[in-house]
C-alpha positions as CSV (number, residue, x, y, z in Angstrom):
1,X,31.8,16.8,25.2
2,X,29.8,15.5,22.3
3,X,28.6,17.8,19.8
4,X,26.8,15.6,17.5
5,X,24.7,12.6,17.8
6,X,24.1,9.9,15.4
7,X,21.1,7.4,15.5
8,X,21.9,4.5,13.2
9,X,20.5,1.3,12.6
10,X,19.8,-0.9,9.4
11,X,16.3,1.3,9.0
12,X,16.1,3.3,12.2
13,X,12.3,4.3,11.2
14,X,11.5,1.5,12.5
15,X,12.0,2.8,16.4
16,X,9.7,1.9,18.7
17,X,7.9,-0.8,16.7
18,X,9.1,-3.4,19.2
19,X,9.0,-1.4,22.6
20,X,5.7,0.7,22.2
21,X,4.2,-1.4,18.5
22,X,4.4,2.1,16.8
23,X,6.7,4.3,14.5
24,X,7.9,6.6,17.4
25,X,11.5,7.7,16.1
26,X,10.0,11.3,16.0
27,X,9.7,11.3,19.9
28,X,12.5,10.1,20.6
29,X,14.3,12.8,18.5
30,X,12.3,15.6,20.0
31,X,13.2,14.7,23.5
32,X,16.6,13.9,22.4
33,X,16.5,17.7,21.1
34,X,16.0,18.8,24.8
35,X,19.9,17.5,25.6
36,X,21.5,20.9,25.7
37,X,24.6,20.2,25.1
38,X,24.3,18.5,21.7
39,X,24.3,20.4,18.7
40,X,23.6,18.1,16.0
41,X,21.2,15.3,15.6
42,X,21.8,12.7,12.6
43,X,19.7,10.1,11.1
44,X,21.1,7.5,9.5
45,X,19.5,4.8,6.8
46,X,15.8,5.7,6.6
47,X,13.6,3.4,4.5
48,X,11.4,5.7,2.4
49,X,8.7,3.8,3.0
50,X,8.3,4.8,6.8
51,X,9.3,8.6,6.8
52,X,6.1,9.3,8.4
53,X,5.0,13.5,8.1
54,X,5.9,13.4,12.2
55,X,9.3,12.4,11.9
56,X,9.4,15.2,8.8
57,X,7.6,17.5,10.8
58,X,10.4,17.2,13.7
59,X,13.0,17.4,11.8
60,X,12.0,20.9,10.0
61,X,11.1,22.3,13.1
62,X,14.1,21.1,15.0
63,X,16.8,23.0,14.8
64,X,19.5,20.6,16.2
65,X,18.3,17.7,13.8
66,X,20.5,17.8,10.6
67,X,18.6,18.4,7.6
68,X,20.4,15.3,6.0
69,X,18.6,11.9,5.5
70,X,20.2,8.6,4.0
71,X,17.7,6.8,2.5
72,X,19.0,3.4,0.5
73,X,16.4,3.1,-2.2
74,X,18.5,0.3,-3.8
75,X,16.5,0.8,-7.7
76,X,14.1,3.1,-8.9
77,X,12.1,0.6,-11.2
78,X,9.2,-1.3,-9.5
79,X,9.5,-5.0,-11.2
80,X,13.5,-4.4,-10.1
81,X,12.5,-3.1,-6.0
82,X,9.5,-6.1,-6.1
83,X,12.2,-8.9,-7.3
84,X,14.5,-7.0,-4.3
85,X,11.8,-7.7,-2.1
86,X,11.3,-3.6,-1.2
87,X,8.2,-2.0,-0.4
88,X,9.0,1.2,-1.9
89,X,7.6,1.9,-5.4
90,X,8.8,4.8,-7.8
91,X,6.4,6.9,-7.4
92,X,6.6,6.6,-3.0
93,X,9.9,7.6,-3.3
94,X,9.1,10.2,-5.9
95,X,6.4,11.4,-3.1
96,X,8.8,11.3,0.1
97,X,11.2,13.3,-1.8
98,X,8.6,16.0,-2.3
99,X,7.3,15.7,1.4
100,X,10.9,16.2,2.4
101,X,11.7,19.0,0.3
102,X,8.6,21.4,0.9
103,X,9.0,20.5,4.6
104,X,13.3,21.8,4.3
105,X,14.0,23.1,1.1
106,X,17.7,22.9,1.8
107,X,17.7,18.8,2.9
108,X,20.7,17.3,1.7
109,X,19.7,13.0,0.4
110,X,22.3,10.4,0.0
111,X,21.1,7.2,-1.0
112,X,22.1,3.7,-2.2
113,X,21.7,1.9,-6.0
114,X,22.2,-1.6,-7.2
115,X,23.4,-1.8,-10.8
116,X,22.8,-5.2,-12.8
117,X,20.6,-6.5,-10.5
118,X,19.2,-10.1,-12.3
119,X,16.3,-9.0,-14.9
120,X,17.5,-5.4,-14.8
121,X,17.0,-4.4,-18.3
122,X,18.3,-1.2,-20.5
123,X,14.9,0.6,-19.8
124,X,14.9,-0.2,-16.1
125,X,18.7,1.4,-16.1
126,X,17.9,4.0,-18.2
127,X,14.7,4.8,-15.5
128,X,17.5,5.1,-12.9
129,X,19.2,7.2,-14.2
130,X,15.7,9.7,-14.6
131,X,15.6,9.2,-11.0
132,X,18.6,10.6,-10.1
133,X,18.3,13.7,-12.8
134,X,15.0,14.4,-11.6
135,X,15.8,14.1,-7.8
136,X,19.2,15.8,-7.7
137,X,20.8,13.4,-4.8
138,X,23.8,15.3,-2.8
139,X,26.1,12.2,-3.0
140,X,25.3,8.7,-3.9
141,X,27.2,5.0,-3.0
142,X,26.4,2.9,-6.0
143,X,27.8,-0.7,-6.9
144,X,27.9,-3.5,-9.1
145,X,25.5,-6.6,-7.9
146,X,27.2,-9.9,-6.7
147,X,25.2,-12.8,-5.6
148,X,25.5,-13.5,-1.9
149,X,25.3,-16.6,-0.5
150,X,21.9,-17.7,0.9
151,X,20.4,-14.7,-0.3
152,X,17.2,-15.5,-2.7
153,X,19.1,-13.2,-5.1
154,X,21.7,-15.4,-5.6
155,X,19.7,-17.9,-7.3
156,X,18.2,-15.7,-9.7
157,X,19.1,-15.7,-13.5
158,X,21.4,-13.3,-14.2
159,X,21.7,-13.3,-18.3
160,X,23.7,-9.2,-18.2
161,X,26.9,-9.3,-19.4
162,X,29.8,-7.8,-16.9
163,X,30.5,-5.6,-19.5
164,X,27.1,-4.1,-19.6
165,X,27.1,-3.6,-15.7
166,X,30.6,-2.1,-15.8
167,X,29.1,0.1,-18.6
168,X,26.0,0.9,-16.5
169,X,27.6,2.0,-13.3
170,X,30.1,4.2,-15.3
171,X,27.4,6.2,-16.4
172,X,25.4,6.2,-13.4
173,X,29.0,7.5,-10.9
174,X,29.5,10.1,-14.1
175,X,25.8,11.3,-14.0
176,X,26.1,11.7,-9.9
177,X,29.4,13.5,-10.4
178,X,27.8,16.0,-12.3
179,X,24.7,16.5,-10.1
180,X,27.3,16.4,-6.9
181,X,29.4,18.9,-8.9
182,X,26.3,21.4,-9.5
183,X,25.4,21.3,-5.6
184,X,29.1,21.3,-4.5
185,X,29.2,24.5,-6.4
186,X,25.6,26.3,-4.8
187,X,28.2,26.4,-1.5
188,X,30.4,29.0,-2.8
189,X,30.7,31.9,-1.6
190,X,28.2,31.1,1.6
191,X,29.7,30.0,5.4
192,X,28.9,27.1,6.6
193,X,28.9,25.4,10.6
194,X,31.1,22.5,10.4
195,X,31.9,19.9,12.7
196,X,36.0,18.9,12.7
């Protein structure tokens, strides 16, 4: 009786790599498609970086694959997603977005962003926030950094005041409520499939 099927992992575009030593998440969607009874297909946390133009390709083409991607970005500021230890760079994710979007025009994005990580500056926050205008996310889970323990992170200097990260992720959860506000509204009036 399931109607929709969700393939998660911590970066599921990395299928394959340890059973055939190849991206290969894009085959094992397709025959997944082949299931008749399922109606959805979900991919869940995609790093940018290894969204190949098959896995793209599948999912436009596919029409059981939802046209939804999480993809954590974390920052949008190189020096920030280098000292995170990311392989992304502005301008990748900049690029996947516009793979993503000619491919299915109608792809709903989530993603993930770290405010006050240490040697975030004003500019770096203020190039976030560009991002996020220019890219238009559907929905966005943002927080506050906190050192973890035994993470090389958590020995970093961290000279930004609380107040300024508070400050920071006000304005960034008010600037995604008003792009999540202007999509919200492009659905009314049309009928959607929804899974309850």
């Amino acid at each position: 009786g399931v109607k929709e099927l969700i393939l998660i992992a911590q970066d599921v575009t990395t299928y394959g790599i340890d059973i055939y030593g190849k991206y290969a998440l894009h085959e094992l969607v397709k025959d997944l498609c082949k299931i008749e009874q399922l109606k959805w297909i979900r991919l869940m946390y995609c790093y940018e970086d290894r969204i190949t133009d098959e896995l793209i390709q599948v999912m436009a083409e596919e029409e059981k694959v939802c046209k939804y991607l999480d993809i954590p970005i974390q920052h949008s500021e190189d020096s920030v997603l280098k000292a995170m230890k990311r392989r992304s760079t502005r301008n990748s994710i900049m690029s996947t977005v516009d793979r993503l979007r000619t491919a299915m025009p109608d792809i709903a994005i989530r993603t993930t962003l770290i405010v006050g990580f240490p040697g975030e500056t004003e500019e770096d926050f203020n190039e976030t926030i560009s991002l996020i205008e220019q890219v238009h996310y559907d929905s966005l889970f943002t927080f506050i950094f906190s050192p973890r323990p035994g993470t090389p992170a958590a020995s970093m200097e961290d000279p930004t005041p609380k107040e300024d990260k508070n400050r920071r992720f006000d304005k960034l959860c008010a600037v995604q409520n008003r792009i999540s506000e202007q999509i919200h509204q492009s659905y009314v009036g049309k009928t959607m499939r929804c899974l309850v």
